[in-house]
C-alpha positions as CSV (number, residue, x, y, z in Angstrom):
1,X,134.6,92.5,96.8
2,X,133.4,96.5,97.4
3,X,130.8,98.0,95.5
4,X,133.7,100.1,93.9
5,X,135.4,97.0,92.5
6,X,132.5,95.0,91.3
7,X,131.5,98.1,89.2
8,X,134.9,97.6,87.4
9,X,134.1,94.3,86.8
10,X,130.9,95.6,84.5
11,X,131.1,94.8,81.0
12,X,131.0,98.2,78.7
13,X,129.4,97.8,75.1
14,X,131.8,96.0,73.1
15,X,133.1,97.5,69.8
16,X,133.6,94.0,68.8
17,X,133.4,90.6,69.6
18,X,132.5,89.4,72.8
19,X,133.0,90.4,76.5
20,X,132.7,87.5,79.1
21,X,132.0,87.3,83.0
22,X,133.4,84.8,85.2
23,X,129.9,85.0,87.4
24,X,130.6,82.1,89.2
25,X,133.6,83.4,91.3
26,X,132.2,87.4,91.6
27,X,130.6,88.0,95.1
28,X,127.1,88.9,95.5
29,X,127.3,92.8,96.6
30,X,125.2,94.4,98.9
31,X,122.2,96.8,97.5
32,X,120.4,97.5,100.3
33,X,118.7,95.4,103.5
34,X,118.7,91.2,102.3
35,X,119.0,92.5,98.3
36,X,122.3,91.5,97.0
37,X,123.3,92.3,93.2
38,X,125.9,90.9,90.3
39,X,126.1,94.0,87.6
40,X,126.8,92.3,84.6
41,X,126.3,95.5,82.1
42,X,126.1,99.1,82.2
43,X,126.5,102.0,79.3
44,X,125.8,105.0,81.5
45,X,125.7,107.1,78.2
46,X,122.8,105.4,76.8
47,X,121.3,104.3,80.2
48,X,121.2,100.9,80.2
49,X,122.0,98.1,82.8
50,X,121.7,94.4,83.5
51,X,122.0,93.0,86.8
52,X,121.3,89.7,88.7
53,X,119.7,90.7,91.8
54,X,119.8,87.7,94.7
55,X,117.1,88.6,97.0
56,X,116.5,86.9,100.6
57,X,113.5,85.3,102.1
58,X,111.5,88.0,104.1
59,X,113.4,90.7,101.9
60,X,110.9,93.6,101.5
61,X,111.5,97.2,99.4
62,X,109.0,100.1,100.1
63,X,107.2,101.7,97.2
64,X,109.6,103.3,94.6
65,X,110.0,104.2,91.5
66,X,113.0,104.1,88.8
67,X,113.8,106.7,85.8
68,X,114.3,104.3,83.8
69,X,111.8,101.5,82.1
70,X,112.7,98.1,84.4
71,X,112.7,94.4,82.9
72,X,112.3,91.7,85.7
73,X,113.2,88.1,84.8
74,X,112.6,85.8,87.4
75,X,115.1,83.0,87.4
76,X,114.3,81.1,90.6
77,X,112.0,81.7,93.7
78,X,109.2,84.3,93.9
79,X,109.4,87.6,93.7
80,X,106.2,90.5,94.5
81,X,105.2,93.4,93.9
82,X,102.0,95.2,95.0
83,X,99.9,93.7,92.4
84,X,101.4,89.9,92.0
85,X,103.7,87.7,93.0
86,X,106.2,86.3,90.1
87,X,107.7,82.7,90.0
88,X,110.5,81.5,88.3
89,X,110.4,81.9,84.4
90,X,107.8,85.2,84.5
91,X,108.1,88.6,83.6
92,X,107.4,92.2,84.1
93,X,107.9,95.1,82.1
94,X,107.6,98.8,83.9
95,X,107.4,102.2,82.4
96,X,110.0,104.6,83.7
97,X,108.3,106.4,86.7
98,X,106.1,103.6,87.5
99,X,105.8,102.9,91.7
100,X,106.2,99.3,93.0
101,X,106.9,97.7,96.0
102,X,109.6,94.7,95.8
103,X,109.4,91.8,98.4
104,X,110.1,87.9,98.5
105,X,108.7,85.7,101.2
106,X,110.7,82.7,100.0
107,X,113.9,84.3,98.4
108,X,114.4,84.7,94.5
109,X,117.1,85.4,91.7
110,X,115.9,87.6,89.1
111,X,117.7,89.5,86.1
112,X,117.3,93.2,85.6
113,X,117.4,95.8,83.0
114,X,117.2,98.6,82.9
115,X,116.7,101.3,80.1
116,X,115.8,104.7,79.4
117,X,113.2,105.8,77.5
C-alpha cells in the first residue's frame, strides 16, 4: 500500500454514527528510517491526527519539534526520548513547539495525536 492510498484509508470526522478501520489487514507505511505508521484519523481543518506508529529496534529520530501539541501512548515496547524512556502503558504529553529526540532500543508500538493548539 503507498503513502497516497493509506491516507485515503483515514477516517474523516463522522457526521454521524460510526466509522470503522479494518487495521488488521492495512500495511504498516513507511515514515522515515525503521518508523512505520497506520493513520487511523485526520481532520486537516481542525488539525488533528491519530496514528499508530510501529517503531524498530535501534530506530533513532534526531531532535525535532511538531506544530502541533503530541500525545504518545505506549502500547508495547519502549520508546525514548531525551529525558526518559517509556514502556508499555505510559504517556507523554508535549506542547506544540517542544524539541525531542525519538528512539527505541528494543522496538515499540505507540498511538499518536496530534492537535493544535
Amino acid at each position: 500500500m503507498s503513502k497516497s492510498e493509506g491516507r485515503a484509508n483515514v477516517v474523516k470526522a463522522p457526521v454521524r454514527g460510526s466509522v470503522y478501520l479494518d487495521l488488521a489487514n492495512a500495511e504498516w507505511q513507511p515514515d522515515g528510517d525503521k518508523f512505520w505508521i497506520k493513520p487511523l484519523y485526520e481532520d486537516t481543518a481542525k488539525g488533528e491526527r491519530t496514528l499508530l506508529m510501529k517503531i524498530d529496534p535501534g530506530a533513532r529520530y534526531p531532535m525535532h519539534a511538531h506544530d502541533e501539541m503530541e500525545q504518545i501512548y505506549v502500547l508495547s515496547g519502549s520508546f525514548s526520548d531525551q529525558d526518559r524512556t517509556l514502556k508499555a502503558g505510559d504517556y507523554c504529553c508535549r506542547a506544540p513547539g517542544a524539541m525531542h529526540s525519538s528512539d527505541s532500543d528494543e522496538g515499540a508500538v505507540v498511538l499518536l495525536v496530534y492537535s493544535r493548539a
